[in-house]
N, C-alpha and C positions, 0 to 999 in steps of 0.2 A: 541287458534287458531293454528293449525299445520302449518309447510311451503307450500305455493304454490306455490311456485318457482318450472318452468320447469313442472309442471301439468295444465291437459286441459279441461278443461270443455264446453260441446256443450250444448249451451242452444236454445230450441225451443220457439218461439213468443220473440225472444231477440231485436227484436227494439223497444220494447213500453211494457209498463205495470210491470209487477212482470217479466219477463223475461228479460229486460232491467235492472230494479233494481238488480236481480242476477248478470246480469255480470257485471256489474259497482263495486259491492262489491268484488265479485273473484277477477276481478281485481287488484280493489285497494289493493288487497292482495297478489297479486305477481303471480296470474295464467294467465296462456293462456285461452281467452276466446272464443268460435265460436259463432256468432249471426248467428243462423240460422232463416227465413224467408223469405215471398213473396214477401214485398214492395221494390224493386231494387232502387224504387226511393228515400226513407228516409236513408238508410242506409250511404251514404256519409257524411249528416249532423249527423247522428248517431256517427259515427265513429271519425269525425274530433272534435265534442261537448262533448263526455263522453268520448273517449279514447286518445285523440289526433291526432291519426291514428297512434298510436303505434302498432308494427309490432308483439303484442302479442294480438290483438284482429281484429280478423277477421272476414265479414257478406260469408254466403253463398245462394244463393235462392233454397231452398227447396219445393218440393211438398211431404209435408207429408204425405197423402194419396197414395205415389206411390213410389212400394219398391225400383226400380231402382234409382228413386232422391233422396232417403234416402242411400244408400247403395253408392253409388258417393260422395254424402256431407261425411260418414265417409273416404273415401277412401283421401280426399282433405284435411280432418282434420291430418290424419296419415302423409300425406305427406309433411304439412307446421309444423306442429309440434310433429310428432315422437308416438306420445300419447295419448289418452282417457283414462280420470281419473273419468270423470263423465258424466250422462246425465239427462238434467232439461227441462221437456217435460213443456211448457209454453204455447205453441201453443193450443188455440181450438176456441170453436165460439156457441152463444148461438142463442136461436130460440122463436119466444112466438106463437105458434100454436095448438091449443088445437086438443084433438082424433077425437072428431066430434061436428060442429057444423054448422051456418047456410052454409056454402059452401062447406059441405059434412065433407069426411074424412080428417083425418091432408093429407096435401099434401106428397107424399112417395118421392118426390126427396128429397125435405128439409129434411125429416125424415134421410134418408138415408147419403145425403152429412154431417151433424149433426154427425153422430155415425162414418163416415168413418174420418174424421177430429178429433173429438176425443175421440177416441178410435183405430181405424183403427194407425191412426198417429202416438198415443200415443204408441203403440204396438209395433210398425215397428221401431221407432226409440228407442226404450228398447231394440228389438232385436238382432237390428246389431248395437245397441251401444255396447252391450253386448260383440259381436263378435270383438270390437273392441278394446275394453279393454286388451280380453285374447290377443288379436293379438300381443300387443304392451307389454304383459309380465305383464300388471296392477293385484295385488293380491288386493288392496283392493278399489275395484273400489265401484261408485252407482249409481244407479239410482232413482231421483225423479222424481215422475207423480204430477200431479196435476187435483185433482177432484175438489170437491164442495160441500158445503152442501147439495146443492140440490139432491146430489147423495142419500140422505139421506131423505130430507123431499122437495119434489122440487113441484112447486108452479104452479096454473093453467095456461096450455099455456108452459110447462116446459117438457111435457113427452118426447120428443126425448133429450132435453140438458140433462133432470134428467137419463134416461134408459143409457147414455151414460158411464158420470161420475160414476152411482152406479157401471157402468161394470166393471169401472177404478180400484174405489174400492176393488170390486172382483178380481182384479187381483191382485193386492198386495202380497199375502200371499204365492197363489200358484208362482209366478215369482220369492220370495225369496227363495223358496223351489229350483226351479229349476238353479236359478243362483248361491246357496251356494257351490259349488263347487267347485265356480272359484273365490271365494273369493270377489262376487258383493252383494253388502245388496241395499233391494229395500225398498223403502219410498213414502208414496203418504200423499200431504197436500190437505187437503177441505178447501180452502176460506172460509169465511162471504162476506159479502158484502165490499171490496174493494174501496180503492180510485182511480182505473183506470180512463184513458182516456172513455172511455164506459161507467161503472159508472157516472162521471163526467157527460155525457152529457144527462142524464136521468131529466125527470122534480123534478121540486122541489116537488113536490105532492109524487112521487113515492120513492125520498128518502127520506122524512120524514116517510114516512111508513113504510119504511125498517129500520130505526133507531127505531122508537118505538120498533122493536121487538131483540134489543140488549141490552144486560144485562148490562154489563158496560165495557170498557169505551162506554159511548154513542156515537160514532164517528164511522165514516168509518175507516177500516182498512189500513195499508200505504203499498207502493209495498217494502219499507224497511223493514217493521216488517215482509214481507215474505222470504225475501233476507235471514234476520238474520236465521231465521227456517232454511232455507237450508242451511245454512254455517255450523250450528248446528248440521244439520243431518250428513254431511259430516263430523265433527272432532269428533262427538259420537258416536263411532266405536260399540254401543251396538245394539243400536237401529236399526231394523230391521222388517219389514214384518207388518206395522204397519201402519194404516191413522191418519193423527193427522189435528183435527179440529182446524183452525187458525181462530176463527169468535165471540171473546170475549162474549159465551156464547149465542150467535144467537140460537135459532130455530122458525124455518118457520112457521106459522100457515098456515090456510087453508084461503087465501086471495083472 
């Protein structure tokens, strides 16, 4: 593990799930953490339950879909501590609406809200995380996205989450092209099916189903064992340009 003392990592969807898990690990490891997020309301209890409300992790409310709330939140990040060292896009939101069926076409706002949260989001805060990095002099900054298997084999009811996530994907490669410059390696992980809060409150029917099609360990995935990946990508300075499936041999049939 390298020092993280005095280094900052802004994490997106950081009050619950794998973005929570993230910064409680950074943490614990001596970084400055930004929960970035909507819910104004959880974050007190966030704050004072996993960090103590120690004055090296901070919640900010962000609209990711909207360059100016994103480009403020870096500006707030610079300002409480000095630096961006990394960005762990956590934030998105799933959808089950299939292209067409009996109540016409998939609905275009859903479709649309769906792709601009993330991807849109995911983008925007890679962007001027980016910008924020060089700002602050960081040579060996990153950024992690976070897709989905789905991006990959995604399931009926799934085309706006899945076209999003595959987008995610596609941008991988060319963003570490474009960021090598400045000395930022770009990384994106695809879940399996996860032990979230979301997850979690799916019926029993729908995740025994989803278990059957995991190879082994037969179990949901932990927002720890995502945590660890990213701490991973962060101190193996090789790795780059690259999606790495975290979904213990999961793939999706046609269900």
């Amino acid at each position: 593990m390298s020092d993280r003392a005095g280094k900052t990592y802004y994490i997106t969807g950081g009050l619950s799930g794998l973005g929570l898990a993230t910064a409680r690990l950074l943490f614990s490891q001596g970084a400055n953490v930004v929960l970035v997020d909507r819910n104004d309301s959880l974050a007190p209890e966030v704050l004072e339950q996993h960090f103590s409300n120690d004055k090296r992790a901070m919640f900010i409310n962000v609209d990711v879909t909207d360059t100016k709330s994103v480009q403020e939140s870096f500006e707030k990040t610079l300002t409480a501590y000095g630096t961006v060292n990394g960005v762990v896009n956590c934030a998105g939101l799933g959808s089950a609406t299939v292209t067409y069926g009996k109540k016409g076409p998939h609905n275009m706002g859903i479709f649309d809200f769906v792709v601009k949260v993330n991807l849109y989001g995911t983008f925007h805060c890679a962007a001027f995380g980016a910008e924020a990095m060089v700002k602050s002099g960081v040579k060996d900054g990153i950024v992690v996205n976070v897709s989905s298997v789905a991006g990959f084999e995604g399931q009926k009811g799934q085309v706006a989450y899945s076209a999003s996530k595959g987008a995610v994907n596609g941008m991988t490669l060319p963003m570490a092209r474009d960021l090598s410059r400045y000395g930022i390696r770009v990384m994106t992980v695809a879940p399996g099916i996860m032990e979230t809060p979301l997850m979690m409150a799916a019926g029993d029917k729908v995740r025994e189903g989803l278990l059957r099609n995991v190879v082994a360990p037969k179990r949901f995935g932990s927002s720890d064992e995502f945590a660890l990946l990213v701490a991973h990508f962060i101190d193996n300075g090789y790795l780059n340009g690259e999606v790495v499936r975290l979904d213990a041999g999961l793939r999706f049939p046609n269900m």
